[in-house]
N, C-alpha and C positions, 0 to 999 in steps of 0.2 A: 718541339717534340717532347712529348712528356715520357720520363724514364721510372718504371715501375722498380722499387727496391724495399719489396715486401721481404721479411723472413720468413726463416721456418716456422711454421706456431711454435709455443710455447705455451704451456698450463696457464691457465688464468688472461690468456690474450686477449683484447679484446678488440673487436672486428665494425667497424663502421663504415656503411653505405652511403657516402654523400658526395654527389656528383657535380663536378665545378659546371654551374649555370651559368654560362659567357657566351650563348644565343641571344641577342637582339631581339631576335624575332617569335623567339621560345621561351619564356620561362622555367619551362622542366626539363630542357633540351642542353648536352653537352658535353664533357670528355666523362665517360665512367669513371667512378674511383671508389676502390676500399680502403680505410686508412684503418691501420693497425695501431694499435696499443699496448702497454701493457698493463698489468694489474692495479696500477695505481693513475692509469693514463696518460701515462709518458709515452709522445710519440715514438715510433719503434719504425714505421717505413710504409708506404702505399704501394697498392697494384689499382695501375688504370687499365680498365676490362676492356679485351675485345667484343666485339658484336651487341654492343649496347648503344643506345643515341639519349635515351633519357633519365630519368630518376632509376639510380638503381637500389631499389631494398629487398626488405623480404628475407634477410638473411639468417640461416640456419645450417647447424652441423648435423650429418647424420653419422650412423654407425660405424662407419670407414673412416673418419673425421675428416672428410671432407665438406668444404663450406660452399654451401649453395644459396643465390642467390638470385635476384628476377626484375627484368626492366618488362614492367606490363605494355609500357605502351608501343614498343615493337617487338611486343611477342617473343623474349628471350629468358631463356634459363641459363644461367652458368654455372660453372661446376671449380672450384679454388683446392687443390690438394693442397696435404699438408707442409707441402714444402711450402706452401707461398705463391704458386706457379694456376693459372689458368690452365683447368684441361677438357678435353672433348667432353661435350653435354648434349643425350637424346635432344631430340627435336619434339617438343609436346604439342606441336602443330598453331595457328593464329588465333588465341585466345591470348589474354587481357592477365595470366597468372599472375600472383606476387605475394605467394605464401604456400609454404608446403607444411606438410607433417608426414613422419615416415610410419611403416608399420613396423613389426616385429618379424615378419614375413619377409621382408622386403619391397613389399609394394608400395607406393606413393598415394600420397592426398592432395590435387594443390586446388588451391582456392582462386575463384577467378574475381577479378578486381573490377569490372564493369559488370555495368546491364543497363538495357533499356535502349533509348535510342535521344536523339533533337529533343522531343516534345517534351522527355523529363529532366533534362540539364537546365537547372535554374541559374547556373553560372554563365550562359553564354552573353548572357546581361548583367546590371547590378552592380552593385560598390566596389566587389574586387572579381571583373569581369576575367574569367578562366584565360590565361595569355598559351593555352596549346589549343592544337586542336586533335582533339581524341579521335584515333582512327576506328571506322567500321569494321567489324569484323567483312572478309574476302566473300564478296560476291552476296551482301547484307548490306541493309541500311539500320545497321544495329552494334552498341558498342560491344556486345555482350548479353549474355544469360545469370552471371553471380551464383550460379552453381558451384560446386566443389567434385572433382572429378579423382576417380582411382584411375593410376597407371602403373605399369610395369616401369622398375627402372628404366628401360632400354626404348621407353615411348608410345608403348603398346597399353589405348584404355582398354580400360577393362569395364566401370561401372562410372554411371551416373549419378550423382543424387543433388535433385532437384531444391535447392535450400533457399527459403524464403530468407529476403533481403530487406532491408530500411531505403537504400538509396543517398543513408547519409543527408547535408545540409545540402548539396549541390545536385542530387537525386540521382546522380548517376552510380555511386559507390555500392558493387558487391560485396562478394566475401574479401575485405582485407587483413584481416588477420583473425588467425584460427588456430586453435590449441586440442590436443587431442590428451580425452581422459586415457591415467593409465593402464586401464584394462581394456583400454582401444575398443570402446563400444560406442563410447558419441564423440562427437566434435562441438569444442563452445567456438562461436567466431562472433564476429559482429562487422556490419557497415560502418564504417567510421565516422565519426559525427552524429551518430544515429544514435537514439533513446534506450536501445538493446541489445543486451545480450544473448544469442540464439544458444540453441540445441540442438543437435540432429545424430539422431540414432543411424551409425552407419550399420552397425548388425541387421536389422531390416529394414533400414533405411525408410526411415519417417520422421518428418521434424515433429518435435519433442516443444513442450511448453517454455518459455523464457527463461535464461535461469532470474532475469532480474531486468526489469520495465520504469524506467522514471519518466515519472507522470509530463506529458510536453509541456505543462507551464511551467515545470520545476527549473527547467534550463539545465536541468541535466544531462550529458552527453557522455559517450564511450568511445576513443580514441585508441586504445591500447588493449591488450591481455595479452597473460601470459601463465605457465606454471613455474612454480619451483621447482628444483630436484626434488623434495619431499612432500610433491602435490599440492602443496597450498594456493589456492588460487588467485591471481591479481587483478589489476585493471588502473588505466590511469581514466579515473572522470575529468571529463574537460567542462569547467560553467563560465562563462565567457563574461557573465554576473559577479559570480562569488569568487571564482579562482580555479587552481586547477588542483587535484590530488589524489596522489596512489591510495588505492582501495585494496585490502584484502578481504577474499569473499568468504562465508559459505557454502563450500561448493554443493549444500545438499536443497537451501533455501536463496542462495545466493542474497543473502541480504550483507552488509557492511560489519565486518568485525572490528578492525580498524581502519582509520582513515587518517594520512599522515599528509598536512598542504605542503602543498609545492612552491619553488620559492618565483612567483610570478606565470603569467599561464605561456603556454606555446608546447609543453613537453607531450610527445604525441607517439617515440619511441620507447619499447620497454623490453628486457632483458633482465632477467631475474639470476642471480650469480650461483656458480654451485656450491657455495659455501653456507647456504642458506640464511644468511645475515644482511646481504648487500643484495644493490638493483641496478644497473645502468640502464640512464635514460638520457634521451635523445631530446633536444628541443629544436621545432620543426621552423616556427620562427627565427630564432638567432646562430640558431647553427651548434650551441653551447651540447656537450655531453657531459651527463653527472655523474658522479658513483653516489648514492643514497647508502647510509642505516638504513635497516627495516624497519629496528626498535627506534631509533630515537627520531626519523625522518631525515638528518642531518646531513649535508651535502659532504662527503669526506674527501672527494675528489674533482675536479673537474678539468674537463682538455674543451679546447672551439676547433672548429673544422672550417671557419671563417668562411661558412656561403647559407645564407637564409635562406628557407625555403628549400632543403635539400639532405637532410640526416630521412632514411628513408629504412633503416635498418639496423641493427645492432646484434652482434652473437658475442659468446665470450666460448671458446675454445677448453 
């Protein structure tokens, strides 16, 4: 039996999604878990979630400082108050979520992490043939739509917006991670593995041109975003060629200002600190979490979560 002995947050804590994969017969399938940290990534205490079966990430604080987080593949939102303590979470219905952004309003954004159906998963085949099987949405022979939807806290949608998607390397990948500008008028998100970066205007809701497109032979790929507390915008590039490395954009031309390599590739989670000098990142292959410089790129810290294949999320409190 595994015994949760999370504390209460603390300033500067930081929050990682990485769920012990000890299915046989699943590779994303297994006890929930957020492991706590603190500032410098010294383990502090884990909460194993209830009503989770697989990878849980996606993890975000909102205004109440409560941390919320999302296991897409059976359809769950949980809700972590600030003592440490799992608490009741709306029901947002059987969709694929596993990214939110809040408004100023109170209303919600989450992003849906599938689309498409069989015909477009190139992983059900191939070199490292997918070991789950991605559920249909109820009463569909369909993973998903990769839209991004508004809700009322309490689980009541409200709006639609239809947001063009890449499908990623595997073709199934919607909106997995999405970042909302601060005058809440677009959302940048991207398919992960995918050549781009999107736009979409949620004010009247219209996708918006790229912020930033690498050309498909460049072997460039986008894995990560994020903002700073001071707007600056990020991105981890993944080239599976050249290496892997955090990007700061642009946010007007989205072209590269700085680009700092990473030390080996796999890092696919990203968390930009509110002190605006540091980043933690998540690597999705070995399990490793870093604290990054901005300025120098420099690794200042590091903790492992010792399960590959399973860092799915990262907040800092």
């Amino acid at each position: 039996m595994n015994t949760s002995d999370m504390k209460a947050f603390e300033e500067g804590d930081i929050l990682v999604g990485a769920t012990l994969l000890n299915n046989p017969e699943d590779d994303h399938a297994g006890p929930g878990r957020i492991i706590q940290f603190d500032s410098d990534l010294n383990l502090k205490g884990t909460l194993w979630t209830d009503n989770t079966t697989h990878l849980v990430g996606g993890l975000k604080f909102d205004s109440n400082k409560d941390l919320w987080a999302f296991d897409s593949q059976n359809c769950s939102a949980i809700k972590v108050n600030a003592s440490g303590e799992q608490s009741d979470q709306a029901d947002f219905g059987d969709r694929s979520f596993s990214n939110v952004n809040f408004l100023s309003n109170g209303e919600i954004l989450l992003g849906e992490h599938l689309t498409g159906d069989e015909s477009n998963n190139k992983a059900l085949e191939g070199p490292r043939k997918l070991g789950t099987v991605l559920p249909f949405m109820p009463g569909t022979e369909r993973y998903g739509d990769g839209n991004i939807y508004k809700y009322s806290q309490d689980g009541n949608h409200i709006e639609t917006y239809e947001t063009e998607t890449h499908g990623g390397m595997p073709g199934f990948l919607g909106v997995t991670s999405s970042a909302i500008t601060s005058d809440e008028s677009k959302i940048i998100y991207i398919s992960e593995l995918g050549n781009r970066i999107f736009q979409f205007d949620i004010k009247n809701n219209n996708q918006l041109d790229d912020l930033i497109t690498y050309e498909p032979d460049s072997g460039n790929t986008v894995i990560a975003i994020g903002f700073s507390k001071g707007g600056e915008f990020y991105s981890i590039k993944a080239n599976f060629r050249e290496g892997f490395s955090l990007c700061h954009h642009d946010l007007e031309s989205g072209s590269i200002l700085d680009e700092k390599v990473l030390p080996g590739p796999g890092w696919a989670t990203l968390c930009l600190c509110k002190d605006g000098s540091h980043a933690v990142l998540g690597n999705f292959f070995n399990g490793q979490i870093g604290k990054f410089d901005l300025s120098s790129g420099e690794m200042v810290a590091s903790a492992e979560t010792d399960v590959e294949r399973s860092v799915a999320g990262i907040a800092e409190f």
